[in-house]
C-alpha positions as CSV (number, residue, x, y, z in Angstrom):
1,X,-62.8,123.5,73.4
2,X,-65.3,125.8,72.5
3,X,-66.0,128.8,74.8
4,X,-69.3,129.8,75.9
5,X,-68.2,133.3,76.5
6,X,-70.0,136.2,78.0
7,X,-71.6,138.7,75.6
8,X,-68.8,141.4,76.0
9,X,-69.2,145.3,76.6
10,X,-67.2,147.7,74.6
11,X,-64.7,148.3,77.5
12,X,-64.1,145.2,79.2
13,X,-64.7,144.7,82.7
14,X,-63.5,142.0,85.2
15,X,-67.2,140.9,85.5
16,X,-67.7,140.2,82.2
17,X,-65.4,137.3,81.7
18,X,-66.6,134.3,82.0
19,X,-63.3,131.5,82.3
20,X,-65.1,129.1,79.3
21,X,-64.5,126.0,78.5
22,X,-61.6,126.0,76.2
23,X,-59.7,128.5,79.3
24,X,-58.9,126.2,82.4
25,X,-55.7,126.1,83.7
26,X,-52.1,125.5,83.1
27,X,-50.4,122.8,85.0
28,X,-47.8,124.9,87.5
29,X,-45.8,122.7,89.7
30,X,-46.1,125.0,92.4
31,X,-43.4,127.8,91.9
32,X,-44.7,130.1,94.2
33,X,-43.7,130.0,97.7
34,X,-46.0,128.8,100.6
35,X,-47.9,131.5,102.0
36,X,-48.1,131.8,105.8
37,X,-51.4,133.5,107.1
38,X,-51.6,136.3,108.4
39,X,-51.7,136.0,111.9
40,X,-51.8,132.2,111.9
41,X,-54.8,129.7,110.8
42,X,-54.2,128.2,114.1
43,X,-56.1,131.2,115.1
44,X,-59.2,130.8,113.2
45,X,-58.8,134.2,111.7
46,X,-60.5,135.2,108.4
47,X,-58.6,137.5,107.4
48,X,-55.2,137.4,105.7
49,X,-53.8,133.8,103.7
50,X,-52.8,130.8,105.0
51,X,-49.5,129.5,104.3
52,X,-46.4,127.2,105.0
53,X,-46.9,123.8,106.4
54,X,-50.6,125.0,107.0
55,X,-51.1,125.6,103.5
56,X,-49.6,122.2,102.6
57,X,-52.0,120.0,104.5
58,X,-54.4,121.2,103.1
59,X,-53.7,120.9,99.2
60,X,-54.3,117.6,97.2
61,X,-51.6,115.7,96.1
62,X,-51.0,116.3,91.9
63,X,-50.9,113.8,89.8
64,X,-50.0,114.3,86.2
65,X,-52.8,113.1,84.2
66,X,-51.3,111.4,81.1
67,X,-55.0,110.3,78.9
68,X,-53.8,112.4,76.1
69,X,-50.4,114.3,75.1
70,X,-51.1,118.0,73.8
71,X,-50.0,119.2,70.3
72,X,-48.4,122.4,72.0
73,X,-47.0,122.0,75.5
74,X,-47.6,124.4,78.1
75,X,-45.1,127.7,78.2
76,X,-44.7,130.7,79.7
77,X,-48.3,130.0,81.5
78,X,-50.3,129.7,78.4
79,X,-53.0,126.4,77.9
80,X,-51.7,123.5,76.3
81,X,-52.9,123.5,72.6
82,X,-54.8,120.7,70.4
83,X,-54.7,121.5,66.9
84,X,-54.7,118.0,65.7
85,X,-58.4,116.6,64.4
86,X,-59.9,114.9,67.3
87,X,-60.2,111.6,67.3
88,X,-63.7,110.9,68.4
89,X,-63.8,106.8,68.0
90,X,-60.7,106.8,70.0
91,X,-62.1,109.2,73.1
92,X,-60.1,107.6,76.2
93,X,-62.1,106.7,79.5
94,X,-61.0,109.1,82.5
95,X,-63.7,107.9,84.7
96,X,-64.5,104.0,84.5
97,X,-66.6,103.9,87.4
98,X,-69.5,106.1,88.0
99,X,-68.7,107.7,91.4
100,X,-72.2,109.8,92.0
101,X,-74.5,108.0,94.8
102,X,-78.1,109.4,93.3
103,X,-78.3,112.9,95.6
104,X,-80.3,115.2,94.3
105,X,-78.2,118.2,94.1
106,X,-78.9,122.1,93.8
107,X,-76.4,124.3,92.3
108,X,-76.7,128.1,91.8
109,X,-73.9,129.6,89.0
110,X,-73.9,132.6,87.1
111,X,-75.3,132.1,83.1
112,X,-74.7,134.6,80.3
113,X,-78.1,134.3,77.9
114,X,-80.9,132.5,77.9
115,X,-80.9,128.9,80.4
116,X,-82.1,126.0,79.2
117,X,-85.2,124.4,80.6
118,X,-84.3,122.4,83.1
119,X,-84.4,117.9,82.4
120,X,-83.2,118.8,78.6
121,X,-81.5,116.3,77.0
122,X,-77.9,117.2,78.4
123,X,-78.6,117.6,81.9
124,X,-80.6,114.3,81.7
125,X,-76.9,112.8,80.0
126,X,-74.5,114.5,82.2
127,X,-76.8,113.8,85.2
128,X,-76.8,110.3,83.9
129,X,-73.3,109.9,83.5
130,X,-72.1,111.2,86.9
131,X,-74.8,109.2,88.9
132,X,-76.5,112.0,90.4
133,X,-79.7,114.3,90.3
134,X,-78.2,117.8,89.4
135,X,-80.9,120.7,89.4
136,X,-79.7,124.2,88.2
137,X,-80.5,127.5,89.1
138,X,-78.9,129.4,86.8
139,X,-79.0,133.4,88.0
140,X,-78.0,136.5,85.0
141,X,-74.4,136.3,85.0
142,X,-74.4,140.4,84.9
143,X,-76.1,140.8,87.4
144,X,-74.8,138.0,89.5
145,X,-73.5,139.8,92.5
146,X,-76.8,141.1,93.8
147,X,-77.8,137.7,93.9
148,X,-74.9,136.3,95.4
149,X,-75.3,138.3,97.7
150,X,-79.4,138.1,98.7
151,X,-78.8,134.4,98.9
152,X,-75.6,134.0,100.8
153,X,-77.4,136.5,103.5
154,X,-80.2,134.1,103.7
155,X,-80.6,130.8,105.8
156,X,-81.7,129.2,102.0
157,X,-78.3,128.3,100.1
158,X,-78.4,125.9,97.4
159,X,-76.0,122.8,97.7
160,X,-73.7,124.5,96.0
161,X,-73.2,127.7,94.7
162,X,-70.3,129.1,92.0
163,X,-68.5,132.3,92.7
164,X,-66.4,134.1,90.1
165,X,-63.6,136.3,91.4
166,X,-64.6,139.3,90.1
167,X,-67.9,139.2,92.9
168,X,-65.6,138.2,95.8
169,X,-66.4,142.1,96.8
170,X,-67.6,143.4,100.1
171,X,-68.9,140.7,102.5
172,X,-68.6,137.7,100.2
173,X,-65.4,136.4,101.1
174,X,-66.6,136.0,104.6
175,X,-69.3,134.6,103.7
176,X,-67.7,131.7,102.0
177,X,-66.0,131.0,104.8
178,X,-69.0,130.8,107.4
179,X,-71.0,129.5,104.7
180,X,-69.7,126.5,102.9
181,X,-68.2,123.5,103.6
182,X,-64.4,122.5,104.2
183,X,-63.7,119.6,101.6
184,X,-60.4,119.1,103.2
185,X,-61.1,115.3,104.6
186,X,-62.2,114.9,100.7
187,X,-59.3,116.4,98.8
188,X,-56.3,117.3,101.0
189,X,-53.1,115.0,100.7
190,X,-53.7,111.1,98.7
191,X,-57.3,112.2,99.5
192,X,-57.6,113.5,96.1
193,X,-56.6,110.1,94.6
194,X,-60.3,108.6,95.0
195,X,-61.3,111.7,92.4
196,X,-58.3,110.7,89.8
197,X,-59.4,114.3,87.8
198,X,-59.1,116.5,90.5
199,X,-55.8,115.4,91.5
200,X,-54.5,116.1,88.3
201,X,-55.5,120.1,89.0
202,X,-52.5,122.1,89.2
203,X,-51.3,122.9,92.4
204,X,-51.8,127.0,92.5
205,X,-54.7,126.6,91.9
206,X,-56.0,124.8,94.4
207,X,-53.8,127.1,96.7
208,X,-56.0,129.7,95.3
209,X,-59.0,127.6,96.8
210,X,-57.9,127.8,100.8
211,X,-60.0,130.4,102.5
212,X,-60.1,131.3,106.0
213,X,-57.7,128.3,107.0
214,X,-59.5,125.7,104.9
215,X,-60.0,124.1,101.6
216,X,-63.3,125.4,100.3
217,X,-63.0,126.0,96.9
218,X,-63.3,123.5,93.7
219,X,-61.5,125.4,91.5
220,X,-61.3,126.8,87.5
221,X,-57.4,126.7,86.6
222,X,-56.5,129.3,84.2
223,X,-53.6,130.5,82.2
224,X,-51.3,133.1,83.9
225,X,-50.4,134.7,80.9
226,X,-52.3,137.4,80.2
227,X,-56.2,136.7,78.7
228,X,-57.0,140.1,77.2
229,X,-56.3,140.7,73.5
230,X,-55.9,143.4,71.1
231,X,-57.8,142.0,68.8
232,X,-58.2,143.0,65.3
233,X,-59.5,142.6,61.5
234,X,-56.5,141.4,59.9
235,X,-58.6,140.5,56.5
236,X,-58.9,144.4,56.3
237,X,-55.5,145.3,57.6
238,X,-54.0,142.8,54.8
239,X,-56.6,144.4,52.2
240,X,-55.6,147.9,53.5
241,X,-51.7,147.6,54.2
242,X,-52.4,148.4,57.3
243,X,-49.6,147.1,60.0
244,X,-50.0,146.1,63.6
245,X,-48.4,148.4,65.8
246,X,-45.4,148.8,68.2
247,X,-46.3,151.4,70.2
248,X,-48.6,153.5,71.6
249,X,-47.6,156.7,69.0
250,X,-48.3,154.2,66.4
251,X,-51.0,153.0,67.4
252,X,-52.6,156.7,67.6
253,X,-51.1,157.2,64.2
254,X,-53.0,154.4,62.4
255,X,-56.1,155.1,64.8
256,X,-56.1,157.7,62.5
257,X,-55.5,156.3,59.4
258,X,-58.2,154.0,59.4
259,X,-61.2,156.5,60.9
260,X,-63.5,157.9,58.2
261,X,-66.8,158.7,60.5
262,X,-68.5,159.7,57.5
263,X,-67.8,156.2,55.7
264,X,-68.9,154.7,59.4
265,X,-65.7,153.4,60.0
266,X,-63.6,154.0,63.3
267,X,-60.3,152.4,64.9
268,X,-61.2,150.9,67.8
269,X,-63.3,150.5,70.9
270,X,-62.3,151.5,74.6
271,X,-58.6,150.2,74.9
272,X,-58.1,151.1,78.5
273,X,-56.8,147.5,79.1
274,X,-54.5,147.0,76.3
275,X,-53.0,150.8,77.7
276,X,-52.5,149.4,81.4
277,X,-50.7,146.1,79.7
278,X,-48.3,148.6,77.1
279,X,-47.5,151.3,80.3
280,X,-47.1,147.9,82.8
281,X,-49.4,148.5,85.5
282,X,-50.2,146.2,87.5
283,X,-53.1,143.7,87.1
284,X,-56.4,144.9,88.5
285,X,-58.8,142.4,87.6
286,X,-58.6,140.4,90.7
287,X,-57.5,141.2,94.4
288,X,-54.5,141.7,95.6
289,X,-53.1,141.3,92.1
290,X,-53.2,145.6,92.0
291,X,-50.6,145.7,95.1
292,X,-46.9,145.0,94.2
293,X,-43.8,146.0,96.2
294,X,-41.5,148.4,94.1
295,X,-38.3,149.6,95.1
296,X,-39.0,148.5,98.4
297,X,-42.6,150.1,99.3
298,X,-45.9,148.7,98.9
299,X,-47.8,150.5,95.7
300,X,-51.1,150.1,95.1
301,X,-51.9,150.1,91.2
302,X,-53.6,153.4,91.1
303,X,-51.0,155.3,92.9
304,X,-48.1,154.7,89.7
305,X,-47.4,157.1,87.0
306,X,-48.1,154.4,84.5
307,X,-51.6,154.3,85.8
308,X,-52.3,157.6,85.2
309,X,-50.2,157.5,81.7
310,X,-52.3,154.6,80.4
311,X,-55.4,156.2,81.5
312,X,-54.3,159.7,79.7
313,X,-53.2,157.7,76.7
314,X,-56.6,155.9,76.3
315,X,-58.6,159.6,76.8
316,X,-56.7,160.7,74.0
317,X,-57.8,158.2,71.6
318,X,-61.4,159.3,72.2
319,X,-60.5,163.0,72.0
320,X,-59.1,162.0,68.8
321,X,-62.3,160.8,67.4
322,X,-61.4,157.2,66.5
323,X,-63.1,155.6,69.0
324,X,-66.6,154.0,67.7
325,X,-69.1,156.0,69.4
326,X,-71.3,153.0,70.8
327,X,-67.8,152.8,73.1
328,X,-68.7,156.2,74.5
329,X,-71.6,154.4,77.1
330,X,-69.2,152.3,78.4
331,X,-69.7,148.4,80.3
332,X,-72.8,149.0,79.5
333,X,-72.9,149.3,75.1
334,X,-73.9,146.5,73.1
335,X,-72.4,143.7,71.8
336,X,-69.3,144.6,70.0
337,X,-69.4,141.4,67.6
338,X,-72.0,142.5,64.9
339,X,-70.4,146.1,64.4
340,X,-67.3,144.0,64.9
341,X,-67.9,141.7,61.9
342,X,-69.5,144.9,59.8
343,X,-66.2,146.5,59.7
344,X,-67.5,149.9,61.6
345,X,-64.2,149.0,64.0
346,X,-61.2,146.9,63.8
347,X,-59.6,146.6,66.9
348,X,-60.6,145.9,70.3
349,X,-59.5,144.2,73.4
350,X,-61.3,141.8,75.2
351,X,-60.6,138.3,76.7
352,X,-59.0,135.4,74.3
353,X,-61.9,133.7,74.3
354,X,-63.7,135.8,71.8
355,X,-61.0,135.4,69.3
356,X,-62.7,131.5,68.4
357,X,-66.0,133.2,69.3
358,X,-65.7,136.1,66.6
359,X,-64.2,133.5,64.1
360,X,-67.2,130.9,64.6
361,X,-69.8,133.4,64.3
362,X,-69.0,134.6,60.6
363,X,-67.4,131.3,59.7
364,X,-70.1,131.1,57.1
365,X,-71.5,133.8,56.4
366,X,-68.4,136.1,56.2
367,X,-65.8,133.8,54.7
368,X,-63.5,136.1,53.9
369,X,-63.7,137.3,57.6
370,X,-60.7,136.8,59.6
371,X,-60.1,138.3,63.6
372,X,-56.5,137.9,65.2
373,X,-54.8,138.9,68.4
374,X,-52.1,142.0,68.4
375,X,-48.6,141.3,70.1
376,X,-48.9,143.9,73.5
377,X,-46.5,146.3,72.7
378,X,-44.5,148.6,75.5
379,X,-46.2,152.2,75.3
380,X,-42.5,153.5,73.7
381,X,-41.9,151.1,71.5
382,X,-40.0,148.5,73.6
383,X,-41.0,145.4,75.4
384,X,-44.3,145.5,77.8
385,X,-44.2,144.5,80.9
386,X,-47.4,142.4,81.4
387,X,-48.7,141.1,85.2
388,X,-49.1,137.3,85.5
389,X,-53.1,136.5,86.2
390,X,-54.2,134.5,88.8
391,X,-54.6,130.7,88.4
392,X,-57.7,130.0,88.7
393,X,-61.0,132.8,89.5
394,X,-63.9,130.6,89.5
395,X,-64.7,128.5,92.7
396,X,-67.5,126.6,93.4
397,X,-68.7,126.0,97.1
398,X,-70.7,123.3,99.0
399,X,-73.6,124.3,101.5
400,X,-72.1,123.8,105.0
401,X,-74.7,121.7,106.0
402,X,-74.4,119.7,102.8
403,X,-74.0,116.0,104.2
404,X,-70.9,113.6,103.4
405,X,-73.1,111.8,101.0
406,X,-74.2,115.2,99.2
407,X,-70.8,116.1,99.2
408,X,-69.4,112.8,97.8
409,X,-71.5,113.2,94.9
410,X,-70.6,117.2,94.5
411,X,-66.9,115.6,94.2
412,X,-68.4,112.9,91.8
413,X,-70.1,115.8,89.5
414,X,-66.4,117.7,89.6
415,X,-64.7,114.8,88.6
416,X,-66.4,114.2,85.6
417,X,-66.1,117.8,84.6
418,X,-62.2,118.2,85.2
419,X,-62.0,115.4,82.4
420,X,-59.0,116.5,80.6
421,X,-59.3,117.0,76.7
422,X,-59.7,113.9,74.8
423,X,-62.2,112.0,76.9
424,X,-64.9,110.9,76.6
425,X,-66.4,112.8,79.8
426,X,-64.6,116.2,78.5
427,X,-67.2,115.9,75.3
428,X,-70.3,115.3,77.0
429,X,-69.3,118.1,79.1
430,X,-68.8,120.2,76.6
431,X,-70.4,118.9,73.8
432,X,-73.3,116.8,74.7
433,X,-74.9,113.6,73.2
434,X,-73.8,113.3,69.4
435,X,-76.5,113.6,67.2
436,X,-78.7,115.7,69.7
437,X,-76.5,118.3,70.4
438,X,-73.5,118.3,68.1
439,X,-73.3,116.2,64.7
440,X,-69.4,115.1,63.5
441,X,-68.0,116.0,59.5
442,X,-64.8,114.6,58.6
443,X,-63.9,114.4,62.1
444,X,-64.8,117.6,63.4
445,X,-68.1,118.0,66.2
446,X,-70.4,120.5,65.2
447,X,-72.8,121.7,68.0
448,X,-76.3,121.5,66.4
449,X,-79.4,124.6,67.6
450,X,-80.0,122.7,70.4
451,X,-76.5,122.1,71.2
452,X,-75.9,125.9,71.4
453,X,-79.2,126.7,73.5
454,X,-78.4,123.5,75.9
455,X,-74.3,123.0,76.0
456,X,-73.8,125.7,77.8
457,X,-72.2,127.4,81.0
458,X,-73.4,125.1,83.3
459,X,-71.4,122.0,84.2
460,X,-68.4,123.4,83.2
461,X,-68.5,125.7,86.1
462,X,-67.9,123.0,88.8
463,X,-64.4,122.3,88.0
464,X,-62.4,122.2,85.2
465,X,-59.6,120.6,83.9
466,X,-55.7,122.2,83.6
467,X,-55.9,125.0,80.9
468,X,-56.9,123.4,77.5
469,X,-57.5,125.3,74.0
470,X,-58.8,122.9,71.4
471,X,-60.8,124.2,68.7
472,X,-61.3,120.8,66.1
473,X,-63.6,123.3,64.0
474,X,-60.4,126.0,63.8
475,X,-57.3,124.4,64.8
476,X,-55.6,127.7,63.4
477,X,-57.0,129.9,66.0
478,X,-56.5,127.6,69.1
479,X,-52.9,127.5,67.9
480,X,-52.6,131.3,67.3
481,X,-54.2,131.6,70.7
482,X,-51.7,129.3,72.4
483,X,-48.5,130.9,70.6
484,X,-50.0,134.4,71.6
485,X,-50.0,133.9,75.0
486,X,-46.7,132.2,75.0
487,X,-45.2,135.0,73.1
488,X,-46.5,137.5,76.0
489,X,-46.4,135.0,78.7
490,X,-42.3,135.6,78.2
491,X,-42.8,139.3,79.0
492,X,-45.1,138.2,81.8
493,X,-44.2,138.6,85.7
494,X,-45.5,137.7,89.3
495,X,-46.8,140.7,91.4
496,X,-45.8,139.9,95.1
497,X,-48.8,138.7,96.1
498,X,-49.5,136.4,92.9
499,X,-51.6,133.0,93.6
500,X,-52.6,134.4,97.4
501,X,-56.2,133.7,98.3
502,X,-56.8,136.7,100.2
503,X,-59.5,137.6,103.0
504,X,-59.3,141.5,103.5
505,X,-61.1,143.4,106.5
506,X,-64.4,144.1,106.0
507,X,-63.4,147.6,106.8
508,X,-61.9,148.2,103.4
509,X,-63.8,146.2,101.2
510,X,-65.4,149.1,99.7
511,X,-62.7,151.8,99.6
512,X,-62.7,150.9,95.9
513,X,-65.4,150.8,94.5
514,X,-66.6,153.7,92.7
515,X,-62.7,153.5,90.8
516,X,-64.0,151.7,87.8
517,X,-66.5,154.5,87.1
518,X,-63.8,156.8,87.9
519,X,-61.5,155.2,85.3
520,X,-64.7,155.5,82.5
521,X,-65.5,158.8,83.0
522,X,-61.1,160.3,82.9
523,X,-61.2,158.1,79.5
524,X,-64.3,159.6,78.1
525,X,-63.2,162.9,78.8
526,X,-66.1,163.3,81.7
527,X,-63.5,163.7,84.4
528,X,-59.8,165.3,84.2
529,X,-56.9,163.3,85.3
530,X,-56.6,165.6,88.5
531,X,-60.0,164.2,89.3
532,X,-58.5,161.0,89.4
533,X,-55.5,162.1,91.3
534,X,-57.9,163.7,94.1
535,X,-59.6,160.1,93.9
536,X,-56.6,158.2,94.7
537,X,-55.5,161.2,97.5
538,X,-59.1,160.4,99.0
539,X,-58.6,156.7,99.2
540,X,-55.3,156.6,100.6
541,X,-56.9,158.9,103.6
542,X,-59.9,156.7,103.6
543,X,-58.1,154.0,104.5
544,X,-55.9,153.0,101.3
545,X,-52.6,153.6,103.6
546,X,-54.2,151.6,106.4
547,X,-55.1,148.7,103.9
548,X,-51.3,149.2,102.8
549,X,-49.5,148.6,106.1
550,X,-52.0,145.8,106.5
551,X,-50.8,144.0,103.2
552,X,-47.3,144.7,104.2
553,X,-47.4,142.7,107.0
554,X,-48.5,139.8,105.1
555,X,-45.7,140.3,102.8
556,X,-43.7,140.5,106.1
557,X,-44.5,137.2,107.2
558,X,-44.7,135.4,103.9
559,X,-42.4,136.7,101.4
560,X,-43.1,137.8,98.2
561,X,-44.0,135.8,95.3
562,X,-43.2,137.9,92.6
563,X,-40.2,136.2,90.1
């Protein structure tokens, strides 16, 4: 409803997303096949998936939730859309009884800007409304790894602690499943029923929330079709006569066009992940989405001509010149949004969220100002061939030691947070207490200063409702947001190991990761595209081939669940 995004880096990075609160999930009956782990869960192993009957114990029973009807129905794995004005005097009720017991809980969860102080007026209401004593410790979400991991190696864990996918590197998987608790006598089967919002989480992705044999995980839902954008100026391309293009040669060719570096004007930022989305390869952002059986053998993202292709393409666009400079440091530039919004660049792709973000920001101040989302195009002109995304990458774990009436109330908190769009519990998450946090003009909730220091990524990372995007303040954009990712979601397919909750062996976990860095420094023109080749030689003898025959034999014993 309105995303509290991460501040974004020139060339996007899977730890820079943050799933926000207009982003959950879309409501997927289960179309994937029941995984089997690997080597059985009967025998305790942590490594591999767990699947089949195993797998089916363990997931809650779904149950529609049917408070509100959406303007746009989910399609092709997009949200559902609102783009109705909200009717705020007629909020439903999804929780009529408060379920919290009074625990005092701790929570650790990565937080992009400045946290609140702690007792402000919306943890006070939220903490109020759920019937518990919630205390945050809110940790730099760029930096949030290093902490994850201090903390999780300690005997001192918080109550509960959120992990995004993007830091389920190196020993944190295995620590989630010594660590935290199994919420399987909570949530598995009719369980779920006593938590009326949680039930109505879509199936995947509590699949996605099974770890070494057991249900851990309270999940995020998100969207399978894709969530990163080519996003661009189209007040100036209208102005201009510029026209959005349909390939990669005409994309280079109005690169071109529109870079005068004299006039401070360039094309574009980094568009390495609009080039891996136009050449097709596989998704990357999330393990094992990168691994996908093709003509029979195992492939691992990087070893595929289109990898290199996209990665040649995107090192052209900077030898060209029409790459804004700031683009040149990489993760690490500034904020893209002021130089955005000044016109010194007009396209760049980041995640969907930023398309309401960019609009809000120079809603006043910039009228005429108006960003919108590119159609991915296939690198020659034809149809891409996009990779589904998983459904859901942000979990949210309860201390092992936790007792039943801790975890109760953890289940209380998530309930109240998965409140589906047009409760009354879905706007104090997100909104807060009107006339504190957010004040309401002909029907459409405004957050106030304090509503924007306070309202922020906090609650909303327990749990979350199935994907929503509802923008009351620009219905326009959560509707071109929706249609967007239905329009690619029909180009959009399962790699084999889609929706898989996988443990790897410790012993690979790091065999990749210097490969971003790698990817930076062939686009920038640092490193040649051999460089990269010797790269990928070196970690198939490392172990990449071992880690191959090891994912094959889960797809041996589970299938594929690629459509």
């Amino acid at each position: 409803m309105t995303p509290n995004a991460a501040s974004a880096s020139a060339a996007p990075s899977r730890r820079t997303f943050l799933a926000n609160t207009a982003i959950a999930a879309v409501a997927v009956g289960g179309g994937m096949p029941l995984l089997a782990a690997c080597g059985g869960s009967e025998s305790g192993s942590r490594e591999g998936t767990t699947s089949g009957k195993d797998a089916k114990k363990l997931l809650p029973a779904y149950v529609t939730n049917n408070v509100v009807t959406p303007d746009i129905p989910a399609k092709n794995g997009s949200a559902v859309g609102f783009t109705s004005k909200l009717d705020l005097a007629g909020l439903k009720t999804s929780v009529p009884k408060k379920l919290g017991k009074g625990s005092k809980i701790t929570i650790m969860s990565p937080f992009w800007g400045s946290p609140p102080k702690g007792n402000n007026p919306y943890y006070t209401g939220m903490n109020d409304l759920i019937g518990v004593d919630v205390q945050w410790q809110n940790q730099d979400g760029n930096t949030y790894d290093q902490k994850l991991g201090a903390v999780l190696a300690s005997s001192d864990i918080p109550d509960v602690v959120v992990v995004p996918g993007w830091n389920m590197g190196g020993k944190i998987p295995s620590a989630i499943i010594s660590k935290f608790a199994d919420l399987g006598p909570y949530l598995s089967g009719d369980a779920v029923k006593d938590y009326p919002n949680l039930a109505a989480i879509p199936t995947d992705a509590w699949r996605r929330s099974i770890f070494g044999g057991k249900l851990l995980g309270l999940p995020q839902p998100s969207p399978w079709a894709p969530g990163i954008v080519p996003l661009y100026r189209q007040d100036i391309f209208d102005k201009e006569g510029y026209e959005v293009p349909k390939s990669c040669d005409e994309f280079m060719a109005l690169a071109k066009d529109i870079t005068n570096a004299k006039a401070k004007r360039w094309a574009c930022l980094d568009m390495k992940w609009t080039a891996f989305q136009a050449f097709g390869v596989f998704s990357g952002s999330e393990k094992p989405l990168g691994w996908n059986l093709v003509d029979g053998k195992l492939v691992y993202r990087i070893e595929t001509e289109e990898y290199l292709e996209a990665l040649e393409w995107s090192r052209k666009l900077f030898e060209a010149g029409v790459v804004h400079p700031d683009a040149k440091m990489g993760k690490n530039s500034p904020d893209p949004g002021p130089k955005f919004a000044a016109g010194e660049f007009l396209i760049y792709a980041n995640n969907i969220s930023q398309w309401w973000s960019r609009t809000t920001e120079q809603a006043t101040q910039n009228p005429e100002f108006k960003v919108w989302g590119m159609d991915v195009w296939g690198h020659d002109g034809g149809n891409p061939t996009i990779w589904a995304e998983q459904p859901a990458g942000i979990f949210a774990f309860v201390n092992k030691k936790a007792s039943e009436s801790v975890i109760r109330d953890v289940l209380a908190v998530a309930n109240v947070t998965a409140a589906p769009y047009g409760t009354k519990e879905y706007m104090m998450t997100n909104y807060g207490v009107e006339g504190t946090h957010y004040t309401v003009k002909d029907g459409v909730p405004t957050k106030t200063d304090q509503g924007n220091i306070e309202v922020m990524n906090a609650y909303v990372m327990v749990a979350s409702p199935a994907a929503t995007t509802a923008h009351p303040d620009f219905p326009e954009v959560a509707k071109g947001q929706v249609e967007w990712q239905q329009r690619m979601g029909a180009f959009t397919k399962k790699s084999s190991f889609w929706g898989m909750q996988i443990t790897e062996p410790g012993r690979y976990t790091n065999l990749t990761n210097d490969m971003e860095q790698m990817e930076d420094d062939v686009v920038r023109g640092r490193k040649k595209i051999s460089d990269m080749q010797q790269w990928v030689s070196d970690w198939k003898s490392k172990g990449g081939d071992r880690l191959r025959d090891w994912y094959q034999q889960i797809l041996d014993e589970n299938g594929s669940a690629a459509n």
